[in-house]
N, CA, C and O atoms as a GROMACS GRO file, in nm:
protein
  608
    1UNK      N    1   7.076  -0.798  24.416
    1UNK     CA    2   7.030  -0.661  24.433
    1UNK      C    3   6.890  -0.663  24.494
    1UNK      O    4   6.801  -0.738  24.455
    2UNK      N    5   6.878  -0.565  24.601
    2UNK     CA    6   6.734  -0.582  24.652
    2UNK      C    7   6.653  -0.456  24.621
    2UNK      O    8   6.672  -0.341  24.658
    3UNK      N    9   6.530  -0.524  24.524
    3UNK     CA   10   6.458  -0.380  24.470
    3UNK      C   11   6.372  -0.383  24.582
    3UNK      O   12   6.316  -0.485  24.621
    4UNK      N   13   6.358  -0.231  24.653
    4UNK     CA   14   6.253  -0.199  24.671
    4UNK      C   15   6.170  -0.046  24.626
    4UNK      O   16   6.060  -0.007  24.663
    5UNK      N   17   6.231  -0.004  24.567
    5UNK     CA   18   6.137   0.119  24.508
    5UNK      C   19   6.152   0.115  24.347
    5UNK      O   20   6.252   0.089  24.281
    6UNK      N   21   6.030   0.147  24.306
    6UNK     CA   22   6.051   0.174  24.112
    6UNK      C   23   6.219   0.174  24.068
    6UNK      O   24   6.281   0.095  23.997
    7UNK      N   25   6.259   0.281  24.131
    7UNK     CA   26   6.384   0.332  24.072
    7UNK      C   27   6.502   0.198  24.082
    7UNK      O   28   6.572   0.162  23.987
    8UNK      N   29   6.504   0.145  24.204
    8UNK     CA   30   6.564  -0.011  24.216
    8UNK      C   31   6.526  -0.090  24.105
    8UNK      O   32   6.618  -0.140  24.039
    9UNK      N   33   6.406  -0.113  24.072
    9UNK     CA   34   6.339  -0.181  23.977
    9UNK      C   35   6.414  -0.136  23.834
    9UNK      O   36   6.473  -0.218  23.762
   10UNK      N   37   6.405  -0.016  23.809
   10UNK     CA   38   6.466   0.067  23.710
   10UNK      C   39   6.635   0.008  23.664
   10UNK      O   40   6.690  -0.004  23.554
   11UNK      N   41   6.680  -0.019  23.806
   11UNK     CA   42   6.860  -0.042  23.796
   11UNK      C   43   6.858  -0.174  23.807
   11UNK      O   44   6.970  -0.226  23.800
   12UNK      N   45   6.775  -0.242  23.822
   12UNK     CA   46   6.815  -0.412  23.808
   12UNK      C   47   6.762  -0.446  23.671
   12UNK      O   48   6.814  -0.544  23.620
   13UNK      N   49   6.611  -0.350  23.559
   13UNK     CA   50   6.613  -0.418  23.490
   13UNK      C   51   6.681  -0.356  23.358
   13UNK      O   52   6.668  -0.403  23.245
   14UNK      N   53   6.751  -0.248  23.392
   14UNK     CA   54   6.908  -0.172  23.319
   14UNK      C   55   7.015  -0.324  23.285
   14UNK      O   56   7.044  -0.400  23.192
   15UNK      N   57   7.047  -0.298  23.439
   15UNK     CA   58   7.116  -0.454  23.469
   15UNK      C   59   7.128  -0.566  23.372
   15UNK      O   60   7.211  -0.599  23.288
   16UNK      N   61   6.981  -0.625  23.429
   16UNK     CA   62   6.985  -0.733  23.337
   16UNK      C   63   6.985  -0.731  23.175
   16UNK      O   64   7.029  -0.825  23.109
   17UNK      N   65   6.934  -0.620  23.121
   17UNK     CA   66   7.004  -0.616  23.010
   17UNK      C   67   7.138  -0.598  22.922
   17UNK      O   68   7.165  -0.638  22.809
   18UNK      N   69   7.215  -0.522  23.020
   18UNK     CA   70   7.329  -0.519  23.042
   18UNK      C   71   7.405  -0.652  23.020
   18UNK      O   72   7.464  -0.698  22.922
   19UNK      N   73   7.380  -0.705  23.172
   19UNK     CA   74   7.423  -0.853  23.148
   19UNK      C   75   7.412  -0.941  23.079
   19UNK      O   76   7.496  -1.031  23.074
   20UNK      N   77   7.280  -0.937  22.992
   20UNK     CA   78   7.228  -1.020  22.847
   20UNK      C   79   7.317  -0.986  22.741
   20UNK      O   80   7.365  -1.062  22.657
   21UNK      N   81   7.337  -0.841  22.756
   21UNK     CA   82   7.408  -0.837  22.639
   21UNK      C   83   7.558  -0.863  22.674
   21UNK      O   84   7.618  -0.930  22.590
   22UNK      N   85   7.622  -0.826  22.773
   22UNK     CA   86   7.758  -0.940  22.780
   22UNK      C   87   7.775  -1.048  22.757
   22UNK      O   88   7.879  -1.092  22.705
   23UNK      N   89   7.669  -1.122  22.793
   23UNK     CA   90   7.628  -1.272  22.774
   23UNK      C   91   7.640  -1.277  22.599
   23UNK      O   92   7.745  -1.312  22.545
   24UNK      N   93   7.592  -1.261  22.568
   24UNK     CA   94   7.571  -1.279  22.418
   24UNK      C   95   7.719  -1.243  22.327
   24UNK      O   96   7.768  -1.320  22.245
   25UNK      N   97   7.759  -1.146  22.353
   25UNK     CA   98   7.855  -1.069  22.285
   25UNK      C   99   7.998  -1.194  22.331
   25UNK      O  100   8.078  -1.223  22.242
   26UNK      N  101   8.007  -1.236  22.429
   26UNK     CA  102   8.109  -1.322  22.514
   26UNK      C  103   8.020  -1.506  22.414
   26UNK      O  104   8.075  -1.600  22.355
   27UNK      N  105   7.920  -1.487  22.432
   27UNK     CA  106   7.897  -1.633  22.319
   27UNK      C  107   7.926  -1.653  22.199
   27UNK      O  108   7.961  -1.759  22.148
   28UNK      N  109   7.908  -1.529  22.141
   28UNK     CA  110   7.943  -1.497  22.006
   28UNK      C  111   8.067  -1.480  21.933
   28UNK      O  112   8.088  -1.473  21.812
   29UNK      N  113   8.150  -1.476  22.045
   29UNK     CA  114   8.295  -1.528  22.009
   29UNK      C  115   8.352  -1.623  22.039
   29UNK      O  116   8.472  -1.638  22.016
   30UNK      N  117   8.260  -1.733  22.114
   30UNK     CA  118   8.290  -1.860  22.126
   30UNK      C  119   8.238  -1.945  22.033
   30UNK      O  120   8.282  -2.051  21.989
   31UNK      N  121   8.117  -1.870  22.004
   31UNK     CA  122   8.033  -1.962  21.912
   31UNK      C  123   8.118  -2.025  21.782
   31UNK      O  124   8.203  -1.962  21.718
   32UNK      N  125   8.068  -2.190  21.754
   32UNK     CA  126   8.194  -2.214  21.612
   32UNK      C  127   8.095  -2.195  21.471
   32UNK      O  128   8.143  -2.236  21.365
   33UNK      N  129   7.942  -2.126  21.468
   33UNK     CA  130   7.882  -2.140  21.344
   33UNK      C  131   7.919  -1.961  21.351
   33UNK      O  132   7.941  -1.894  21.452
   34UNK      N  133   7.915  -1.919  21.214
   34UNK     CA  134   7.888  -1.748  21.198
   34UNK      C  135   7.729  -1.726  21.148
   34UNK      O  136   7.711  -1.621  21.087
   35UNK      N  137   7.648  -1.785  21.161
   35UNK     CA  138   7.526  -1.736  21.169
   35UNK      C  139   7.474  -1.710  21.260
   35UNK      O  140   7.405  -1.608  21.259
   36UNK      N  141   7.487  -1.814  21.418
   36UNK     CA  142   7.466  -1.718  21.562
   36UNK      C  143   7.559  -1.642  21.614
   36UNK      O  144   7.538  -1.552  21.696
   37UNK      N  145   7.662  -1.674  21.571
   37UNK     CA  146   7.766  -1.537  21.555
   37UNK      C  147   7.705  -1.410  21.560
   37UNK      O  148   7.672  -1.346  21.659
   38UNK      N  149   7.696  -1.382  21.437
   38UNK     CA  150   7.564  -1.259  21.390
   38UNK      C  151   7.484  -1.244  21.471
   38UNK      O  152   7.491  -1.150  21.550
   39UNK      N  153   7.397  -1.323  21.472
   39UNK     CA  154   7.283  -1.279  21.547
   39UNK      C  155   7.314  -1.248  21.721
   39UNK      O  156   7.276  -1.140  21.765
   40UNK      N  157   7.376  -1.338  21.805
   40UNK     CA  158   7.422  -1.319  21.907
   40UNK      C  159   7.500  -1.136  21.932
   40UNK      O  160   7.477  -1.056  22.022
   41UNK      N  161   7.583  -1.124  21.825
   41UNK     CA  162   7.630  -0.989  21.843
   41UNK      C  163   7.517  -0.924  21.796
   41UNK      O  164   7.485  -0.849  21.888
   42UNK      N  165   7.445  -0.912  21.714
   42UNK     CA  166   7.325  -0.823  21.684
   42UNK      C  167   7.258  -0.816  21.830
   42UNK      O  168   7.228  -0.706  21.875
   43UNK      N  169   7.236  -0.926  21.900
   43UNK     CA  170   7.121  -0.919  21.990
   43UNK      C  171   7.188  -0.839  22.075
   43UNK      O  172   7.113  -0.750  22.116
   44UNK      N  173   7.353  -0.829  22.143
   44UNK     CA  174   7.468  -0.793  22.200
   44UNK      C  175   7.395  -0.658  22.201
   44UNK      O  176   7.330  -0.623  22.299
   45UNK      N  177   7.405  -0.583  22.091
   45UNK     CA  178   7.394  -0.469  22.073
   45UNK      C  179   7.242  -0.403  22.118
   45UNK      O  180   7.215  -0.308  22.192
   46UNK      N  181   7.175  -0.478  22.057
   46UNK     CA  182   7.038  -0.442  22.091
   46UNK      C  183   6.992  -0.437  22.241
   46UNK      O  184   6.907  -0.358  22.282
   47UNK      N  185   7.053  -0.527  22.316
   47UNK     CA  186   7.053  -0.540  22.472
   47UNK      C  187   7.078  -0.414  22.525
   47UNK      O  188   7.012  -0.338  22.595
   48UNK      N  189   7.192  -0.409  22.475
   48UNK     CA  190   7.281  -0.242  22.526
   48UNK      C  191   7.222  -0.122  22.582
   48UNK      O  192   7.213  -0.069  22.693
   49UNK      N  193   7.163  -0.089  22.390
   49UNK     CA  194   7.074   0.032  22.366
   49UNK      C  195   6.914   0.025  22.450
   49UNK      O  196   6.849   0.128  22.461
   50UNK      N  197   6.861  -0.116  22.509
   50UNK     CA  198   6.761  -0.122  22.559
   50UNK      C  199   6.898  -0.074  22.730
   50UNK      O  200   6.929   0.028  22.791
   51UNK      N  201   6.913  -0.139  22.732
   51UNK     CA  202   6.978  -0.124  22.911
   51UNK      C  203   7.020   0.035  22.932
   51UNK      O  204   7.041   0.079  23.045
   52UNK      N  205   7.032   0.117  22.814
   52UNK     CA  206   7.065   0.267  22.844
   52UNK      C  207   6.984   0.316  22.810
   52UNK      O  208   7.000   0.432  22.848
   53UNK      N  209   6.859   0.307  22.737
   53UNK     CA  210   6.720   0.333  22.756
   53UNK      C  211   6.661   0.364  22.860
   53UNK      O  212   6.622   0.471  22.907
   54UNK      N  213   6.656   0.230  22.901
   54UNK     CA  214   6.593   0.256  23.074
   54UNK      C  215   6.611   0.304  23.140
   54UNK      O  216   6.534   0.353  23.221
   55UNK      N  217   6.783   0.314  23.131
   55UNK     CA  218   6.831   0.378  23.252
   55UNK      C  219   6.770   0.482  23.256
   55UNK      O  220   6.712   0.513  23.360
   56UNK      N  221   6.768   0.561  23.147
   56UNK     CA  222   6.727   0.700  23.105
   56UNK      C  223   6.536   0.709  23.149
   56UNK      O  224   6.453   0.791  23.109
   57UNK      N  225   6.520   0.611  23.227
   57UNK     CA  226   6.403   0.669  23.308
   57UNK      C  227   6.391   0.740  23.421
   57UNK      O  228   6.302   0.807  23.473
   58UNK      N  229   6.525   0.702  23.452
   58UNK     CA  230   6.576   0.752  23.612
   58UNK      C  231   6.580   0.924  23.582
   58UNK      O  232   6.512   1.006  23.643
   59UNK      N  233   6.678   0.953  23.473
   59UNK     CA  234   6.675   1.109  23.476
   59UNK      C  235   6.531   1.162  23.439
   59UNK      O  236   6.481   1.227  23.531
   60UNK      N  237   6.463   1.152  23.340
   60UNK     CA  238   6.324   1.180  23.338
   60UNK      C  239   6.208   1.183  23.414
   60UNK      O  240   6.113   1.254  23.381
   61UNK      N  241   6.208   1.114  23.510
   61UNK     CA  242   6.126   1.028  23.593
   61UNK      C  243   6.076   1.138  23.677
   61UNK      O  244   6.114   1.241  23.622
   62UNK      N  245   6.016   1.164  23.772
   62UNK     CA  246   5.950   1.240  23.908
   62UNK      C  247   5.990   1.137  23.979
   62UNK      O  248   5.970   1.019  23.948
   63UNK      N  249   6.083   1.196  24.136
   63UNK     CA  250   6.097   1.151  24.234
   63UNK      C  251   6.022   1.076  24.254
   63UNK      O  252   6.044   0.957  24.232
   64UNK      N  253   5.876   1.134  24.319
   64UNK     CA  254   5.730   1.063  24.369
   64UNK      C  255   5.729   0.932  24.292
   64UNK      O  256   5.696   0.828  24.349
   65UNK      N  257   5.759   0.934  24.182
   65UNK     CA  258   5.693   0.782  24.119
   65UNK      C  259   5.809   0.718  24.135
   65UNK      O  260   5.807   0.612  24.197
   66UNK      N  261   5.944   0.773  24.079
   66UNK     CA  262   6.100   0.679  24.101
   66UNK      C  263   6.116   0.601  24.232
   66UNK      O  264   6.145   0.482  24.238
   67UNK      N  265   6.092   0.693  24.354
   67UNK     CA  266   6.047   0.682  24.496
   67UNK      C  267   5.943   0.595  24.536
   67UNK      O  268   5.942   0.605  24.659
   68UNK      N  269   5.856   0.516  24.504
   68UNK     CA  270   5.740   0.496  24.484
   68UNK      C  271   5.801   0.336  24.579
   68UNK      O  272   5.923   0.335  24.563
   69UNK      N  273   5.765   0.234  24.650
   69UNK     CA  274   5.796   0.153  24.678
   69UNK      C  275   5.708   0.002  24.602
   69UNK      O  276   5.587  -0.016  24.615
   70UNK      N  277   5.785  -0.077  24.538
   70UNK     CA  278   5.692  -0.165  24.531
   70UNK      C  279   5.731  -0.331  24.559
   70UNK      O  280   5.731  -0.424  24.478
   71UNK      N  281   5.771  -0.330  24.728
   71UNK     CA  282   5.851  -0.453  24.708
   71UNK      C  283   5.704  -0.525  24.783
   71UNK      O  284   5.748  -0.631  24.828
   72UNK      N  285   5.618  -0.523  24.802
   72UNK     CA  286   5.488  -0.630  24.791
   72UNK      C  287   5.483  -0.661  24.681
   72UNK      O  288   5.568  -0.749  24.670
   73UNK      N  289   5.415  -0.637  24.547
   73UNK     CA  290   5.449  -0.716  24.483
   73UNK      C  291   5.579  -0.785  24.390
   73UNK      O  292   5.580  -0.852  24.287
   74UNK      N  293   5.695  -0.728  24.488
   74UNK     CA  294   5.828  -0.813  24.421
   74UNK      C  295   5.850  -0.945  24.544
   74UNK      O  296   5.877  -1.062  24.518
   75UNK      N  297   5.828  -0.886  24.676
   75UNK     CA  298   5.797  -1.003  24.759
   75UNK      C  299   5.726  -1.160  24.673
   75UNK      O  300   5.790  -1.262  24.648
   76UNK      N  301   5.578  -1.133  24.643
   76UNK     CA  302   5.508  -1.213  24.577
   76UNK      C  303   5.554  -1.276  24.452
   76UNK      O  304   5.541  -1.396  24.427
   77UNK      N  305   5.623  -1.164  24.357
   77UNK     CA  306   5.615  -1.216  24.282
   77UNK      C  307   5.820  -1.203  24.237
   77UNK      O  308   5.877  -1.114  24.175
   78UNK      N  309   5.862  -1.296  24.283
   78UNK     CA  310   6.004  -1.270  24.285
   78UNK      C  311   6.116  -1.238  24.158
   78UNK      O  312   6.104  -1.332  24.079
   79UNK      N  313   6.208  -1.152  24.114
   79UNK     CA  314   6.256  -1.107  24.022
   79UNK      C  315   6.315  -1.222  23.964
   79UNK      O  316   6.348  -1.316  24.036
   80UNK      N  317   6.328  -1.223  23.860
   80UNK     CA  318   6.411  -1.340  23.810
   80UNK      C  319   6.542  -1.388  23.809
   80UNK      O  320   6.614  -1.289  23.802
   81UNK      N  321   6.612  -1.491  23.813
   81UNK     CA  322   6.779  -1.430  23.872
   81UNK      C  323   6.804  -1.411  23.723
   81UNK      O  324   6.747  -1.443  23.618
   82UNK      N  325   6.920  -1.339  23.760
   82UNK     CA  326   7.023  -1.327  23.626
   82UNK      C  327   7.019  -1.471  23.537
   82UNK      O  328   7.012  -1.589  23.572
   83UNK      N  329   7.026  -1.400  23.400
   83UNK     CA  330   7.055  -1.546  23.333
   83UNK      C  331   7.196  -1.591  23.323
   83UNK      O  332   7.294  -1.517  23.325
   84UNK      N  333   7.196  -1.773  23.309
   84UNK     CA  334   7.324  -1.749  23.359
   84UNK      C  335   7.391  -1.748  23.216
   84UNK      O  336   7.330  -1.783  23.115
   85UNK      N  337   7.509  -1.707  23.217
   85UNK     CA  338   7.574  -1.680  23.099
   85UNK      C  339   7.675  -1.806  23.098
   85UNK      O  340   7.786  -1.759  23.073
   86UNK      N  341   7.682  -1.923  23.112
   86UNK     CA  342   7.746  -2.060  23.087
   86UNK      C  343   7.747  -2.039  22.939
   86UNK      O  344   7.713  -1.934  22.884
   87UNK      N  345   7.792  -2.158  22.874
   87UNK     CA  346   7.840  -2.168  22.744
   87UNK      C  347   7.744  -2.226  22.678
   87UNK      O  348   7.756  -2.309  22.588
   88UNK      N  349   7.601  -2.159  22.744
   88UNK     CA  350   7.442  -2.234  22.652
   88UNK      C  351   7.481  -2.200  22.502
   88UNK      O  352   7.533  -2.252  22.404
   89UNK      N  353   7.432  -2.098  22.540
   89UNK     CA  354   7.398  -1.957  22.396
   89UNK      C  355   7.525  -1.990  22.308
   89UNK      O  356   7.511  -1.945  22.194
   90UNK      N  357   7.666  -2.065  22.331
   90UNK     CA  358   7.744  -2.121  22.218
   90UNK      C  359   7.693  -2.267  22.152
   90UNK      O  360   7.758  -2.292  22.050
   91UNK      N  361   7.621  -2.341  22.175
   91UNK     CA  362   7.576  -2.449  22.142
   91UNK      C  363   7.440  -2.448  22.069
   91UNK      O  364   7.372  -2.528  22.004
   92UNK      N  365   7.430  -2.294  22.117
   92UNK     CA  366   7.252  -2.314  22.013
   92UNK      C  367   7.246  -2.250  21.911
   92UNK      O  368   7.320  -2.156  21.880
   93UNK      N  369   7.143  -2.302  21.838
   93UNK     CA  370   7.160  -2.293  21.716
   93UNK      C  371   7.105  -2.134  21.675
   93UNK      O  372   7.153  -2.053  21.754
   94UNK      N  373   7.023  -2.075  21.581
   94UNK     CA  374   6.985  -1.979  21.604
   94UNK      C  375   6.817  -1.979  21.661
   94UNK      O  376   6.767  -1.884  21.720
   95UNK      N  377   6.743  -2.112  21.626
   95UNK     CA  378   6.625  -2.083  21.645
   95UNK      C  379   6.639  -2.096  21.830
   95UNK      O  380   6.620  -1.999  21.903
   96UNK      N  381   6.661  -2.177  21.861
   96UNK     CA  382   6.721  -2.206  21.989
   96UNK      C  383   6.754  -2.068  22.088
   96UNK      O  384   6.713  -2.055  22.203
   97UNK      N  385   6.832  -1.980  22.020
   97UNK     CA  386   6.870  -1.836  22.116
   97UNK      C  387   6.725  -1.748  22.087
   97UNK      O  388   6.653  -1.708  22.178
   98UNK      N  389   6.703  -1.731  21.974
   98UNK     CA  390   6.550  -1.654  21.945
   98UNK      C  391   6.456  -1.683  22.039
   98UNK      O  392   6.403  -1.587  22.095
   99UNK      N  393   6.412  -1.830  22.080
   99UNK     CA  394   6.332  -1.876  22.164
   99UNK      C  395   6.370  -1.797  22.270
   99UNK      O  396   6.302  -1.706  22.316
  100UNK      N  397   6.468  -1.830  22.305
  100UNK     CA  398   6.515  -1.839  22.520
  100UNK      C  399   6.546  -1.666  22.507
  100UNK      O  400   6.574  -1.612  22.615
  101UNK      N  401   6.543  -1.567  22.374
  101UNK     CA  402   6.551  -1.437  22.423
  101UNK      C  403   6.387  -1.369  22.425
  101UNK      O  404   6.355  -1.275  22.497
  102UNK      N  405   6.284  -1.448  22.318
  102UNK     CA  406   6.196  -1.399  22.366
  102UNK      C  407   6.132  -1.401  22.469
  102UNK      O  408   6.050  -1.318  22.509
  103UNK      N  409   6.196  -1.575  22.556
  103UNK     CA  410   6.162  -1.602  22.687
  103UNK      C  411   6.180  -1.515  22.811
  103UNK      O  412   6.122  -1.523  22.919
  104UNK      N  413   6.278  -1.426  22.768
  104UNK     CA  414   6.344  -1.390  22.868
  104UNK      C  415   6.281  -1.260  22.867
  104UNK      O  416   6.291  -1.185  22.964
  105UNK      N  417   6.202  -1.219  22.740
  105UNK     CA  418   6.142  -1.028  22.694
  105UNK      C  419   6.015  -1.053  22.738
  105UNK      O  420   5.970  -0.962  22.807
  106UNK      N  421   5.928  -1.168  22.717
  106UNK     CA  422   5.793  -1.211  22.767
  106UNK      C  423   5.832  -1.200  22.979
  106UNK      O  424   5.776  -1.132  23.064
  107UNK      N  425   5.888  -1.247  22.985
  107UNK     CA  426   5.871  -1.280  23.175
  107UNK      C  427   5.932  -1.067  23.191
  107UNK      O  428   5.910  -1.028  23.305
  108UNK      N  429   5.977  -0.987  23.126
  108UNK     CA  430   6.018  -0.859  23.188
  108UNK      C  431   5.900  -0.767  23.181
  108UNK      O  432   5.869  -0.670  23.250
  109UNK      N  433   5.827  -0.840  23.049
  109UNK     CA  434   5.725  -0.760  23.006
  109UNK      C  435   5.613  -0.753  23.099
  109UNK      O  436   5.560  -0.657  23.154
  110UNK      N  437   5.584  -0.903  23.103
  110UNK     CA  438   5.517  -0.951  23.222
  110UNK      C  439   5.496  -0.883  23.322
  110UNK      O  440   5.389  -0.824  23.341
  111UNK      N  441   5.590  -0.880  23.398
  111UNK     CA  442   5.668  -0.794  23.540
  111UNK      C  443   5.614  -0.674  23.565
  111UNK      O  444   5.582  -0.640  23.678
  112UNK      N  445   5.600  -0.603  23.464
  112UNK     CA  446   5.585  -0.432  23.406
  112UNK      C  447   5.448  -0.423  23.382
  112UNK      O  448   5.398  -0.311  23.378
  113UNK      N  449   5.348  -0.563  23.356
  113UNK     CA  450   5.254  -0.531  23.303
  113UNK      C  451   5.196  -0.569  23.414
  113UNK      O  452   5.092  -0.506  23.428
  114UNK      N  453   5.225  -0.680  23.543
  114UNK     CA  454   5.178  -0.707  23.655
  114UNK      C  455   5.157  -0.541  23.724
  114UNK      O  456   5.052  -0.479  23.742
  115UNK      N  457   5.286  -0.505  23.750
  115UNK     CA  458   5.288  -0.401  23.838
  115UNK      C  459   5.204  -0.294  23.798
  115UNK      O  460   5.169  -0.208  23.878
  116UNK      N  461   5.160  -0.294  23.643
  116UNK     CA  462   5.103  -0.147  23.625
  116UNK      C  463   4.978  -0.141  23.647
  116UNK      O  464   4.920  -0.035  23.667
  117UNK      N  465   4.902  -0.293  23.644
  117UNK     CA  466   4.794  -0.322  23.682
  117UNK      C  467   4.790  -0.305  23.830
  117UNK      O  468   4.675  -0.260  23.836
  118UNK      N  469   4.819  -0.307  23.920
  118UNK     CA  470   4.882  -0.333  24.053
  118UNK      C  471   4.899  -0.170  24.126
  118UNK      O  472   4.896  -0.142  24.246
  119UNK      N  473   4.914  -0.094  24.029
  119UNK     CA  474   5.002   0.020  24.130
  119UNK      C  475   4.893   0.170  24.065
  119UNK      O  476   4.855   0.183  23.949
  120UNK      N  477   4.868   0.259  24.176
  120UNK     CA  478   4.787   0.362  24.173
  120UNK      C  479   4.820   0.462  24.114
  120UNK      O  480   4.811   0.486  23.993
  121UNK      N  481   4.861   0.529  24.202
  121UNK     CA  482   4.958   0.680  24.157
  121UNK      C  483   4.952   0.668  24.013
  121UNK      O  484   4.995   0.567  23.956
  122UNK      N  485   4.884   0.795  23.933
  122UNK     CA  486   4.901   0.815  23.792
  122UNK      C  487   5.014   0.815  23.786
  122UNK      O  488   5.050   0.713  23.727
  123UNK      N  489   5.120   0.893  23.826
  123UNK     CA  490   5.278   0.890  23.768
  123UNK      C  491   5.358   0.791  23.793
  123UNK      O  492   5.479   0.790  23.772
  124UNK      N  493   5.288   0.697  23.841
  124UNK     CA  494   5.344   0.520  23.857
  124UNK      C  495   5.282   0.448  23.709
  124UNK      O  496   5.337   0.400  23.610
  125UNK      N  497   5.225   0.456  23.725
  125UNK     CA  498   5.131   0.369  23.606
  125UNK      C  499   5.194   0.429  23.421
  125UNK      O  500   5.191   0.356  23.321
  126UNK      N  501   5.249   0.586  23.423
  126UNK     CA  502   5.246   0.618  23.332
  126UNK      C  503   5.367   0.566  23.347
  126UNK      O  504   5.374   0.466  23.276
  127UNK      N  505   5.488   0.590  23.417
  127UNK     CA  506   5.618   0.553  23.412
  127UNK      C  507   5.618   0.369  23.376
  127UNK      O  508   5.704   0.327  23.298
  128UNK      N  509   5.499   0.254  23.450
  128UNK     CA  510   5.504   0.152  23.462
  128UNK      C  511   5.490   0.117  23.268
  128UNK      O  512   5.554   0.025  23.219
  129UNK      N  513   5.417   0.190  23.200
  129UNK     CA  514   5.340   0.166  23.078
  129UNK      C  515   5.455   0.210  22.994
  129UNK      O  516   5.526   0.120  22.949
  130UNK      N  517   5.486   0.335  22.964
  130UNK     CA  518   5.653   0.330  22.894
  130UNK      C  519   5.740   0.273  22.936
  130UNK      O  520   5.812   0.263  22.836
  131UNK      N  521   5.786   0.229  23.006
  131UNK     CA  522   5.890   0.122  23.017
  131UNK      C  523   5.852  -0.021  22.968
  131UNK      O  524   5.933  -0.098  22.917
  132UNK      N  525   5.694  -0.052  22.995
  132UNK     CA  526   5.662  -0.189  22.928
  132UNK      C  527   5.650  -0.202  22.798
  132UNK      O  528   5.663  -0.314  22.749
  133UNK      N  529   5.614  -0.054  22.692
  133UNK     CA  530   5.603  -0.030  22.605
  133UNK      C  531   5.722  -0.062  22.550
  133UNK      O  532   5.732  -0.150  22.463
  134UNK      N  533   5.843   0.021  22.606
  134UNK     CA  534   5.999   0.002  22.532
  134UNK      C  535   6.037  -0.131  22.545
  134UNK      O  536   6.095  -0.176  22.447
  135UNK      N  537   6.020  -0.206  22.638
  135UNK     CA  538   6.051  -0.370  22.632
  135UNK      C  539   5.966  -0.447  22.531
  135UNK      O  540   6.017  -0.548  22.482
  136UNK      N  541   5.867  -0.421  22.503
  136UNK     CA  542   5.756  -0.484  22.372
  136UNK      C  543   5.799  -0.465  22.303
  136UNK      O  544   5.818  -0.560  22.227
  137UNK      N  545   5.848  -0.345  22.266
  137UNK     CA  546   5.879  -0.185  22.115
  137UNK      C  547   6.018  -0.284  22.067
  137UNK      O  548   6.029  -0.348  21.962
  138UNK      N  549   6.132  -0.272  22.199
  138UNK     CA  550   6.256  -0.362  22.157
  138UNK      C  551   6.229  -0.545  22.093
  138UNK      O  552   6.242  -0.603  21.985
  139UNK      N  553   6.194  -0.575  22.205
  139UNK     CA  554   6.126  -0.694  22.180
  139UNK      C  555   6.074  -0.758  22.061
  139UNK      O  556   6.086  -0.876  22.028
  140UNK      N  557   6.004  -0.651  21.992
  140UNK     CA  558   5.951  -0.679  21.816
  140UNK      C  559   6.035  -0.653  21.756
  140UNK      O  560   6.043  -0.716  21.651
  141UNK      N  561   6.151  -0.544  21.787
  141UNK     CA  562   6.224  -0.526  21.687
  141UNK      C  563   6.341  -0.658  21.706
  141UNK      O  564   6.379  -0.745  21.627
  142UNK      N  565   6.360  -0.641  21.786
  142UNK     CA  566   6.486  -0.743  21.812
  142UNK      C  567   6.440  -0.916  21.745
  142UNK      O  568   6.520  -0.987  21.684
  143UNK      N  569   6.314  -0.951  21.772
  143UNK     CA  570   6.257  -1.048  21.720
  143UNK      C  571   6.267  -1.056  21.512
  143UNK      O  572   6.313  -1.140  21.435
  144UNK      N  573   6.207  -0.940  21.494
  144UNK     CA  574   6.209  -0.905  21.354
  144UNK      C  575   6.326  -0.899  21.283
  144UNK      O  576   6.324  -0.947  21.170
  145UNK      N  577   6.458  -0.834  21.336
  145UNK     CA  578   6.564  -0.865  21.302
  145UNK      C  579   6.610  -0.989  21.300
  145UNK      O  580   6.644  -1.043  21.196
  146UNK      N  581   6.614  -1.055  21.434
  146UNK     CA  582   6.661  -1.159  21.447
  146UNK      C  583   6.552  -1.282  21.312
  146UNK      O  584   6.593  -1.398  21.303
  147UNK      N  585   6.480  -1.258  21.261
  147UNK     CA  586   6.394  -1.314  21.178
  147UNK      C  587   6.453  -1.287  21.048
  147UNK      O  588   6.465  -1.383  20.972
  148UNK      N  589   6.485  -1.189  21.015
  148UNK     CA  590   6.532  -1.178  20.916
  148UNK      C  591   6.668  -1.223  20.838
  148UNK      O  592   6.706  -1.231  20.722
  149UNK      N  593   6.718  -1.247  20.965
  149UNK     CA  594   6.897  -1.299  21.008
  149UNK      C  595   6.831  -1.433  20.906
  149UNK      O  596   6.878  -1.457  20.795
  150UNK      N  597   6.753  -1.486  20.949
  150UNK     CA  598   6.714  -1.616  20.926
  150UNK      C  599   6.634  -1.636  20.794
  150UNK      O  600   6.602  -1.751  20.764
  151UNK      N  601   6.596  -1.521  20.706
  151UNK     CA  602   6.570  -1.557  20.574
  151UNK      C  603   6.699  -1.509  20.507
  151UNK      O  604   6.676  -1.462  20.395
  152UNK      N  605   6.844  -1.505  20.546
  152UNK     CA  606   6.922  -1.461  20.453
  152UNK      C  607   6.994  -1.606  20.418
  152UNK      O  608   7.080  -1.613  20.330
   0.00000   0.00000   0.00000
């Protein structure tokens, strides 16, 4: 997918959560322990509700900022590919998926926090800051759950 305006940005990183959470939900029934079982479908879910979140920036949003172009710094700084959904996430254990999902919430957050530094327009910056907010906001929660999976 080639982003070049916010709103592109908006539908690839819908996307990739999307796809995380297929990924997960499709490991989790391969998986042979039921403790990343759990957690894998927990995270399944949590992916979801973040990927229809976002989306839901698109209807809220002002043209002007949705419209907004920002493929200089996606040029520079290139999107990440999809993760791949191979049969990792069935082999790992739980601390193992916790890691590689906060890996994956740190580099989006990143992204969001590059660009907001980066981009003018007040109604860029405010749109850039709630969306980085909801990826942090999920991010702790999804972490905290997934933590808790792990004192039971």
């Amino acid at each position: 997918m080639k982003v070049e305006s916010f709103r592109d940005l908006l539908d690839w990183t819908s996307g990739y959560h999307q796809h995380l959470s297929n990924c997960f939900a499709d490991s989790a029934k391969a998986h042979s322990d039921k403790r990343p079982q759990l957690l894998l479908n927990y995270l399944a879910d949590k992916e979801m509700d973040l990927a229809t979140r976002v989306r839901g920036f698109k209807d809220v949003g002002e043209n002007k900022a949705l419209n907004t172009w920002c493929t200089e710094h996606i040029d520079k700084h290139p999107l990440m590919a999809e993760a791949a959904c191979d049969d990792a996430f069935t082999t790992m254990d739980t601390n193992q998926i916790i890691t590689e999902v906060e890996k994956q919430h740190e580099l989006i957050i990143l992204l969001y926090q590059n660009l907001f530094e980066r981009s003018h327009p007040p109604q860029m910056q405010e749109m850039l800051a709630e969306v980085r907010d909801l990826e942090k906001e999920h991010a702790q929660q999804m972490m905290y759950g997934a933590n808790r999976l792990e004192d039971i």
